[in-house]
N, CA, C and O atoms as CSV, one atom per row, in Angstrom:
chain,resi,resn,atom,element,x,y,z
A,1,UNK,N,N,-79.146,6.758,72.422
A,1,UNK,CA,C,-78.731,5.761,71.458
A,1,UNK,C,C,-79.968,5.260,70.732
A,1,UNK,O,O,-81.064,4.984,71.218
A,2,UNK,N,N,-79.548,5.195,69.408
A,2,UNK,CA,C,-81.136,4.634,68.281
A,2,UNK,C,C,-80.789,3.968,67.315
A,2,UNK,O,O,-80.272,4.432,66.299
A,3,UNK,N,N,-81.140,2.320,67.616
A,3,UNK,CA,C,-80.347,2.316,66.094
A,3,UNK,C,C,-78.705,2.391,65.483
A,3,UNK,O,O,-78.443,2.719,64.326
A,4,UNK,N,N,-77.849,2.076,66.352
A,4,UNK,CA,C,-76.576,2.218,66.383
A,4,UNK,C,C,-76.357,3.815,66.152
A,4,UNK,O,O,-75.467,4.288,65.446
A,5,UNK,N,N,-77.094,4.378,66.700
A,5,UNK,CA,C,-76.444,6.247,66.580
A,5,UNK,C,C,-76.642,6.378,67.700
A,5,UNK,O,O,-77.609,5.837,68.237
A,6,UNK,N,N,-75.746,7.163,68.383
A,6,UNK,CA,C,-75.372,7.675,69.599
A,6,UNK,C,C,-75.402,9.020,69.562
A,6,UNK,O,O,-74.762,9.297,68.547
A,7,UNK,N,N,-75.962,10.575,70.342
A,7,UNK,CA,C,-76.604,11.307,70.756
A,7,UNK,C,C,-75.945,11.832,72.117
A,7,UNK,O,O,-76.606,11.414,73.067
A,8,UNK,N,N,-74.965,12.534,72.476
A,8,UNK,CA,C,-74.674,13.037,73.864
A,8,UNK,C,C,-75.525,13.949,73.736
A,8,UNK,O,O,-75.911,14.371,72.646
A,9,UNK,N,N,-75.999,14.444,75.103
A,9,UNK,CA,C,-77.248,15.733,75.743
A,9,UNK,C,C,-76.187,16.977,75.025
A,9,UNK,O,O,-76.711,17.675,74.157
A,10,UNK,N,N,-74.884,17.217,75.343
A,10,UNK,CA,C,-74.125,18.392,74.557
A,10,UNK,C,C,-74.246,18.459,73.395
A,10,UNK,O,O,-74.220,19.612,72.963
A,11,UNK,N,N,-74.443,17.237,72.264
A,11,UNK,CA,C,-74.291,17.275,70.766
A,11,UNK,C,C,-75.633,17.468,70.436
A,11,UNK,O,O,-75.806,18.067,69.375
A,12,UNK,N,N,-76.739,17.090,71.115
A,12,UNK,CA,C,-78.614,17.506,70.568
A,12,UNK,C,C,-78.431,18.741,71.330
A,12,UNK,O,O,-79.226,19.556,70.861
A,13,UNK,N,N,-77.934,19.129,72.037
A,13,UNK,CA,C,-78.109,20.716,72.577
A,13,UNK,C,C,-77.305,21.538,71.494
A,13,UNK,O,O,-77.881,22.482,70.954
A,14,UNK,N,N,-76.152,21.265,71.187
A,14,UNK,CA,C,-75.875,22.089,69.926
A,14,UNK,C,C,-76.016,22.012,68.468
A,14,UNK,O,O,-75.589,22.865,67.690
A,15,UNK,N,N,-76.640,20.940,68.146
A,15,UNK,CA,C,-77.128,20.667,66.741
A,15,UNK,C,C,-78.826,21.464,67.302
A,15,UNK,O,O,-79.311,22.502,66.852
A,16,UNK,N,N,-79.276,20.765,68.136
A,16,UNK,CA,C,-80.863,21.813,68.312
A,16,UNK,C,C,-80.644,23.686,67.841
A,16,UNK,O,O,-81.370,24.390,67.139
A,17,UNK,N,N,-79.589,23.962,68.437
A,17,UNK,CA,C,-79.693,25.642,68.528
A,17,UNK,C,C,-79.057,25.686,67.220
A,17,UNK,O,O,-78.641,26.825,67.433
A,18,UNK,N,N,-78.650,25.454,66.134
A,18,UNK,CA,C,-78.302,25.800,65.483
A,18,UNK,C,C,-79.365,25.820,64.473
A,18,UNK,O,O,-79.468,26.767,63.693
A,19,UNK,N,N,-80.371,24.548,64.450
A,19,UNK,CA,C,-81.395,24.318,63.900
A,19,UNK,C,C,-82.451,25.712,64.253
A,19,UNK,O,O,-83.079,26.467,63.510
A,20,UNK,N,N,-82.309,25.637,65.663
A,20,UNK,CA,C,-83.047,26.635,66.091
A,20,UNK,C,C,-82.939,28.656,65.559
A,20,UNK,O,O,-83.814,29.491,65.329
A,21,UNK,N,N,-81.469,28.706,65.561
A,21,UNK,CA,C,-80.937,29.810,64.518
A,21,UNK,C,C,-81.868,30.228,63.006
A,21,UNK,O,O,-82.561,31.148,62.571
A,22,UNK,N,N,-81.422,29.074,62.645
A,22,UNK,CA,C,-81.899,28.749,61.160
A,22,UNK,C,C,-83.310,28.976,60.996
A,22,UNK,O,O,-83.693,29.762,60.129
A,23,UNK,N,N,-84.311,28.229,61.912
A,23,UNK,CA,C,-85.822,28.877,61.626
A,23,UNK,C,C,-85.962,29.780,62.074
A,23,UNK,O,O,-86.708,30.494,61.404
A,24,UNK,N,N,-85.454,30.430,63.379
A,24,UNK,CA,C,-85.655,32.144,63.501
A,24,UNK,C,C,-85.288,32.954,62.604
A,24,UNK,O,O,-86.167,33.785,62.374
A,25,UNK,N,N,-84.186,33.100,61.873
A,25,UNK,CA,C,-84.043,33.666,60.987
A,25,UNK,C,C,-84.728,33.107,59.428
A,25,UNK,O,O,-84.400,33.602,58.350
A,26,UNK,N,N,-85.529,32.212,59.555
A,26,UNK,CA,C,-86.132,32.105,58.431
A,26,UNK,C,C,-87.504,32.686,58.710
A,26,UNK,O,O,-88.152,33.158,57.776
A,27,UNK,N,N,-87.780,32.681,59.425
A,27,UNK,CA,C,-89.112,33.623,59.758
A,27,UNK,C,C,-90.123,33.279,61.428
A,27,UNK,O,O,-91.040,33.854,62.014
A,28,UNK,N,N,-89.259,31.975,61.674
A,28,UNK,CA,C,-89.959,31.200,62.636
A,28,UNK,C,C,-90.118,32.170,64.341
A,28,UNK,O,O,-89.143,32.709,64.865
A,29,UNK,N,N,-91.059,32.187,64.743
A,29,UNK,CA,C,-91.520,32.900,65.932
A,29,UNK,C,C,-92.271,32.531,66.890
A,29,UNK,O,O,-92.717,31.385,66.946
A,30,UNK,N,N,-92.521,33.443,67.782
A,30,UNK,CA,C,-93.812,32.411,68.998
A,30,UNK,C,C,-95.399,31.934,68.229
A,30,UNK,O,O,-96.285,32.597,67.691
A,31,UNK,N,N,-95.214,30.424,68.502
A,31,UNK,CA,C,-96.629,30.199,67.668
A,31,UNK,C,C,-96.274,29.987,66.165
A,31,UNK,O,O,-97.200,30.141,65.369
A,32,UNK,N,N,-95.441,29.759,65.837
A,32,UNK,CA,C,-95.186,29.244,64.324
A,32,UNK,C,C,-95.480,27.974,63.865
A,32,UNK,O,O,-94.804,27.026,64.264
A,33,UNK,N,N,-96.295,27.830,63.164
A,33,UNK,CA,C,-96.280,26.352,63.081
A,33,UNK,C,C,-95.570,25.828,61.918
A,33,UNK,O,O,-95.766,26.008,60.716
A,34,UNK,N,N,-94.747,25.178,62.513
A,34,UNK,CA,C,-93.374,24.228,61.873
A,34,UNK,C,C,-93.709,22.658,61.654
A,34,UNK,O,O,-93.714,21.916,62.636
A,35,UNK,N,N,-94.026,22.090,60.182
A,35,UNK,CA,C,-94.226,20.547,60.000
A,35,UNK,C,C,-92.752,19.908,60.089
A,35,UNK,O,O,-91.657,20.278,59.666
A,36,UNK,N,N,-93.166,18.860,60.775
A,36,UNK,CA,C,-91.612,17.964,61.068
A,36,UNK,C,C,-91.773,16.707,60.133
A,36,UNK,O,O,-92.438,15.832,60.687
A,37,UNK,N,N,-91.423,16.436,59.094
A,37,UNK,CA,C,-92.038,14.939,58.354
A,37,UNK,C,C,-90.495,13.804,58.311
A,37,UNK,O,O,-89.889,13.454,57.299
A,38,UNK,N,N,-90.217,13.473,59.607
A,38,UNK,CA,C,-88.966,12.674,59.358
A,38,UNK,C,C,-89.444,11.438,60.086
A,38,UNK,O,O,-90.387,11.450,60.877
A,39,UNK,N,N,-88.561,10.111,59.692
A,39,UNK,CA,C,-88.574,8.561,60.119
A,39,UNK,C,C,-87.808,9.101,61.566
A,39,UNK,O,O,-86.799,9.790,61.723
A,40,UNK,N,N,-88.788,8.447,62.582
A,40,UNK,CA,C,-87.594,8.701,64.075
A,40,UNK,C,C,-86.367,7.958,63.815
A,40,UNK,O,O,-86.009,6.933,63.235
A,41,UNK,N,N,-85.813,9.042,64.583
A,41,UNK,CA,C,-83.855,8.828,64.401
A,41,UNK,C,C,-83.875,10.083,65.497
A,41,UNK,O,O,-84.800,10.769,65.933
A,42,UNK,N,N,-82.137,10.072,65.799
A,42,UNK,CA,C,-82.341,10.922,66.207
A,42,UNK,C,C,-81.919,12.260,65.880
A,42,UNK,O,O,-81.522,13.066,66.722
A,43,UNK,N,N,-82.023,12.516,64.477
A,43,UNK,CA,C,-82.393,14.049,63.847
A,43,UNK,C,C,-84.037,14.163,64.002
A,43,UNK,O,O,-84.483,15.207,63.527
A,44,UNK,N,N,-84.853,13.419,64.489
A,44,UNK,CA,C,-86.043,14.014,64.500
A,44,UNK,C,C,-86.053,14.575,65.782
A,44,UNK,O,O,-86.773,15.564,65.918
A,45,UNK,N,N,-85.230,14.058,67.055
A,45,UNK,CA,C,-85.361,14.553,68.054
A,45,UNK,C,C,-85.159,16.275,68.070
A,45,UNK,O,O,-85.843,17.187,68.533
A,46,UNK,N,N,-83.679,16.216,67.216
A,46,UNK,CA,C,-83.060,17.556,66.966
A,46,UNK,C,C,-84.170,18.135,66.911
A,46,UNK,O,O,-84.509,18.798,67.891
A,47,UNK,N,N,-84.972,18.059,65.858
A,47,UNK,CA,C,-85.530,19.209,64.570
A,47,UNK,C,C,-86.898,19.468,65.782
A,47,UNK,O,O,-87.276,20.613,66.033
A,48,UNK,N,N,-87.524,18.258,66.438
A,48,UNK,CA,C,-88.372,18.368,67.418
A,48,UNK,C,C,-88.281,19.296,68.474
A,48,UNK,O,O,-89.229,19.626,69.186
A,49,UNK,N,N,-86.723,19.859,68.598
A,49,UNK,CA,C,-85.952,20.836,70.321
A,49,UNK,C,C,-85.875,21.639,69.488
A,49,UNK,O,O,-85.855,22.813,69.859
A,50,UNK,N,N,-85.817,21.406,68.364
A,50,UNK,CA,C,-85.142,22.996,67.798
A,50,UNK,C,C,-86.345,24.144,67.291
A,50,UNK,O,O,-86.349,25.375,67.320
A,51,UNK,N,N,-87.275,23.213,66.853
A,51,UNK,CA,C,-88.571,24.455,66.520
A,51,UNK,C,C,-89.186,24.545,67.862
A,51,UNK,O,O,-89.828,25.584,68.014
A,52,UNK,N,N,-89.167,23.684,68.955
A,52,UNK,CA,C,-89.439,24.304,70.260
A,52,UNK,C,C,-88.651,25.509,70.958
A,52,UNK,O,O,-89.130,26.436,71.611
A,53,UNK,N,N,-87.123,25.212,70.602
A,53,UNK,CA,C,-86.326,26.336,71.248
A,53,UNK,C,C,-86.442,27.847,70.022
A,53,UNK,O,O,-86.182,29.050,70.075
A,54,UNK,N,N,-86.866,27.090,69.230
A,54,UNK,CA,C,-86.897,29.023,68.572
A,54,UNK,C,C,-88.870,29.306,68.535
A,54,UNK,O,O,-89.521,29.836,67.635
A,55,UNK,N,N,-89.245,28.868,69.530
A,55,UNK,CA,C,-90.729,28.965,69.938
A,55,UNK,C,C,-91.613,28.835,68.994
A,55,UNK,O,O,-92.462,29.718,68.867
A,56,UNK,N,N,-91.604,27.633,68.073
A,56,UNK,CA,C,-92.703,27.463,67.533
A,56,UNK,C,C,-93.495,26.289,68.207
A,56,UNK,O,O,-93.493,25.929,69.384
A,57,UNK,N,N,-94.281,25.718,66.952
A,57,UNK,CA,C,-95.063,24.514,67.543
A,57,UNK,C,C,-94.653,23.953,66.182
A,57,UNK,O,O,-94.365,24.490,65.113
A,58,UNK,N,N,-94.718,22.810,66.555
A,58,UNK,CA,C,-94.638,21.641,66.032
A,58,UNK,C,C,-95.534,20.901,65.106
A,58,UNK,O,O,-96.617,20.820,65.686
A,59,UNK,N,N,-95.596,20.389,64.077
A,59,UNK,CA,C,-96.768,19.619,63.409
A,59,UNK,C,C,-96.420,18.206,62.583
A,59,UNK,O,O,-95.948,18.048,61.457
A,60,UNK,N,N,-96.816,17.307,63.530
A,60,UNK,CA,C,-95.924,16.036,63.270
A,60,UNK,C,C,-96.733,15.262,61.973
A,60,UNK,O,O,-97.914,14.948,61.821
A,61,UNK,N,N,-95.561,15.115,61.143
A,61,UNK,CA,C,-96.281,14.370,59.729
A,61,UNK,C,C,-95.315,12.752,59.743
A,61,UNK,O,O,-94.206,12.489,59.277
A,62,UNK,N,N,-96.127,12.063,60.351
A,62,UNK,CA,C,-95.481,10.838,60.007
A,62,UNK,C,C,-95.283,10.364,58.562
A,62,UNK,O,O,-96.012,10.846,57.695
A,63,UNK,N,N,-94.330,9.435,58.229
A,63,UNK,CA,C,-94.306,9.472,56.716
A,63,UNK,C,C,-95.038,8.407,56.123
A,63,UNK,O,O,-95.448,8.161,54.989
A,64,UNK,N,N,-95.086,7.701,57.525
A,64,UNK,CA,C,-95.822,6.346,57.125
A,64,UNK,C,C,-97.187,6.353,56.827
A,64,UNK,O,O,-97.549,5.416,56.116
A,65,UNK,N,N,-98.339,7.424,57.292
A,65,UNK,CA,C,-99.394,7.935,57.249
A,65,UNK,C,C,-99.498,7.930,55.840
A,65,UNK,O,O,-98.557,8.206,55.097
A,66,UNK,N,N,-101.197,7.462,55.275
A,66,UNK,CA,C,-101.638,7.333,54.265
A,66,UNK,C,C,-101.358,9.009,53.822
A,66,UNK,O,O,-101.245,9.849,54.714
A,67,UNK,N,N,-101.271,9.346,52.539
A,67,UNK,CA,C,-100.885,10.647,51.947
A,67,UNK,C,C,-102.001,11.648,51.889
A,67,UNK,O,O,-101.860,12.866,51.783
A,68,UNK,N,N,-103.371,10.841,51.991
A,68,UNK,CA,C,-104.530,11.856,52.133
A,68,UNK,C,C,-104.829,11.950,53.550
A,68,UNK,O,O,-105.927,12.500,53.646
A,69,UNK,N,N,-104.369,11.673,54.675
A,69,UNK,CA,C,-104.333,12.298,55.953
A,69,UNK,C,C,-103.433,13.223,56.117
A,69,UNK,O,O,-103.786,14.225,56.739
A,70,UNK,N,N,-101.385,13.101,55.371
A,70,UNK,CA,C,-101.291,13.929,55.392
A,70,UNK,C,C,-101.241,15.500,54.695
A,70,UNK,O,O,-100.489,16.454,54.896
A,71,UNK,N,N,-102.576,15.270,53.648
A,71,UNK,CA,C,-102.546,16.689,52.984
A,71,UNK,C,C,-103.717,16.901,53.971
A,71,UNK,O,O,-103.495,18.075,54.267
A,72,UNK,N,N,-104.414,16.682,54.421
A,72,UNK,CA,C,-105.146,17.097,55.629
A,72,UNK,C,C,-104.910,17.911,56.428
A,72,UNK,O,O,-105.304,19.043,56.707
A,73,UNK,N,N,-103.730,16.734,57.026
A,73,UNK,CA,C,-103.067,17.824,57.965
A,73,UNK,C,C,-102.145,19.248,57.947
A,73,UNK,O,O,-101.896,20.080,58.819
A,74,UNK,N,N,-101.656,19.077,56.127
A,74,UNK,CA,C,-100.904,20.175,55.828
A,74,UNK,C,C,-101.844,21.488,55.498
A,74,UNK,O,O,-101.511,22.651,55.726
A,75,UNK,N,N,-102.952,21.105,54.978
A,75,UNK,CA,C,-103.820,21.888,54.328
A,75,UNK,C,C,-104.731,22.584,55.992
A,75,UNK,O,O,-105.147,23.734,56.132
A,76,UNK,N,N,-104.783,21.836,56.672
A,76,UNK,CA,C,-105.628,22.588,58.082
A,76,UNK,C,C,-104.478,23.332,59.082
A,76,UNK,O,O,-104.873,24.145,59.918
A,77,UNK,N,N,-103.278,23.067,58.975
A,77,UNK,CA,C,-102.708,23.241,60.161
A,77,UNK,C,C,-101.629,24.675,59.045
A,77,UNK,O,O,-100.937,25.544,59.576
A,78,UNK,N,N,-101.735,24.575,58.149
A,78,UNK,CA,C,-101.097,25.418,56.844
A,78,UNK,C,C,-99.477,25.891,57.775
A,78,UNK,O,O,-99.093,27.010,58.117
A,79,UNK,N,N,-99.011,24.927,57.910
A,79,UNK,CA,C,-97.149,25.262,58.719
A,79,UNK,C,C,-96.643,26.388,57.624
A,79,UNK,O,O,-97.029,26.656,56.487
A,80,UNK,N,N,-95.492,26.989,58.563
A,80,UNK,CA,C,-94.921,28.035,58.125
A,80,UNK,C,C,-93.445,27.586,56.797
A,80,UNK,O,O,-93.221,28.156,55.729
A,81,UNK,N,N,-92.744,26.478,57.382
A,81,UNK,CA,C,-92.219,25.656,57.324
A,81,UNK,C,C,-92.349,24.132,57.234
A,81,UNK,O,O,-93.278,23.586,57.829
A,82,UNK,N,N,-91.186,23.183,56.292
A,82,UNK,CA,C,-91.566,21.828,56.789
A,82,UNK,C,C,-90.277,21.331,56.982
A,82,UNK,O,O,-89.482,21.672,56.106
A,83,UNK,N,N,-89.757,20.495,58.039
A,83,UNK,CA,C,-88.596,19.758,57.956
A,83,UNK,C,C,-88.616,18.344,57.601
A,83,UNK,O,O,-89.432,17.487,57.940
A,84,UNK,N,N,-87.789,18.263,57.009
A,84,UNK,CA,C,-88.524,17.087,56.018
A,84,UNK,C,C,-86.676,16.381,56.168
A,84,UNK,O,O,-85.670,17.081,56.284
A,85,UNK,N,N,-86.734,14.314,56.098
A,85,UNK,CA,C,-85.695,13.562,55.615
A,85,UNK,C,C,-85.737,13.414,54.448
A,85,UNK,O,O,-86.621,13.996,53.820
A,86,UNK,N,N,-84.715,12.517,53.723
A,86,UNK,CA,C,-85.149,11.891,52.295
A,86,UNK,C,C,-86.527,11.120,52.226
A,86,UNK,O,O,-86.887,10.919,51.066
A,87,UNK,N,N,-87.455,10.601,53.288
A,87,UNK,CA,C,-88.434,10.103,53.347
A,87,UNK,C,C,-89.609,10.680,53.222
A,87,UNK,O,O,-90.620,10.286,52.640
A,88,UNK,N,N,-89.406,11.615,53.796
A,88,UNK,CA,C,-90.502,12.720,54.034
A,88,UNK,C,C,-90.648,13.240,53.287
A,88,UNK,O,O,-91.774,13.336,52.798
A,89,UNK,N,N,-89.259,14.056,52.634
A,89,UNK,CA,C,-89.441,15.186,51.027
A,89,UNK,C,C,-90.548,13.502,50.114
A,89,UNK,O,O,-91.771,13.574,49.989
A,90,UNK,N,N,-89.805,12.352,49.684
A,90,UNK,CA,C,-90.219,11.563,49.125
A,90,UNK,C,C,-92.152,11.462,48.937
A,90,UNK,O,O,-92.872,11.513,47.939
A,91,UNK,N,N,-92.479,11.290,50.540
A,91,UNK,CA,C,-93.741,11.149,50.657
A,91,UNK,C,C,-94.291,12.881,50.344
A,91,UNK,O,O,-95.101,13.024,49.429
A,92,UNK,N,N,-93.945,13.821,50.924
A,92,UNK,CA,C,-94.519,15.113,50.418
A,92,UNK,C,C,-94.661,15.388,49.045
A,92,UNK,O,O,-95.545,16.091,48.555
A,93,UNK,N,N,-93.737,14.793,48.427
A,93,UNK,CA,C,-93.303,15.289,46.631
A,93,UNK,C,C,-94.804,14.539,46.410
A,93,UNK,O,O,-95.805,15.192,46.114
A,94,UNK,N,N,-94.814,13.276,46.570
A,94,UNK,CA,C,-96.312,12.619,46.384
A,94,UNK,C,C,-97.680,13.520,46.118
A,94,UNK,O,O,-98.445,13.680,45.166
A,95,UNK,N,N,-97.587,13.960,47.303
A,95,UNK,CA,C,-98.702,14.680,47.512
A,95,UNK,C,C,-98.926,16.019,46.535
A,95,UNK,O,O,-100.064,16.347,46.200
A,96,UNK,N,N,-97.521,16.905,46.024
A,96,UNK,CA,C,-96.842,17.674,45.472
A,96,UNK,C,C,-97.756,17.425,44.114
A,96,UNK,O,O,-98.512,18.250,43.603
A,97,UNK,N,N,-97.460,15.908,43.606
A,97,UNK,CA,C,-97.604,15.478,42.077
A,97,UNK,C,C,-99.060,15.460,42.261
A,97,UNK,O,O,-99.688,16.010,41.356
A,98,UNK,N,N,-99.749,14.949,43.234
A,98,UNK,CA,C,-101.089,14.707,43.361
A,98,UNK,C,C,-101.620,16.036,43.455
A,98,UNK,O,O,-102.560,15.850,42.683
A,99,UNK,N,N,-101.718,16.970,43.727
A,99,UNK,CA,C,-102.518,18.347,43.727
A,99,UNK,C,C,-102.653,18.700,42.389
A,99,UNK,O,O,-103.768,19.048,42.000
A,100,UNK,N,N,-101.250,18.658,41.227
A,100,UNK,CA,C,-101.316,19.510,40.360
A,100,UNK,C,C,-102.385,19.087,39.566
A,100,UNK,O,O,-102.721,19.744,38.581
């Protein structure tokens, strides 16, 4: 429970593998590095089990983080993928406008 959302272990076990589907077949593998940029809830938990269960790693982009730590971290850790909320795309697009 988070926040008035409720989470049974059966419903993050099958929202995880489905997530988990989705980046294997997008290219995701052992050692993939997958950016997660979401506000905790618990779809971050999901997206957190799910690039673990299709064996990647993880690369946590808080959104709250000043925007030049996280092109830092995008630019050193270069993820394969990013899972991103409306918060996250928000703060990434930032960074997006700032490069060009």
């Amino acid at each position: 429970v988070y926040d008035g959302q409720s989470l049974s272990y059966g419903e993050l076990n099958a929202r995880a593998n489905r997530l988990a589907h989705y980046l294997i077949d997008a290219g995701v593998k052992p050692d993939t590095r997958v950016g997660i940029c979401v506000e905790r809830s618990p779809a971050m938990v999901v997206g957190l089990l799910a690039i673990l269960k299709a064996g990647g790693a993880y690369v946590p982009l808080d959104p709250s983080y000043p925007s030049e730590r996280l092109g830092q971290i995008l630019a050193d850790a270069t993820p394969l993928l990013l899972l991103c909320d409306a918060v996250g795309r928000g703060v990434l697009r930032i960074l997006e406008d700032d490069s060009r």
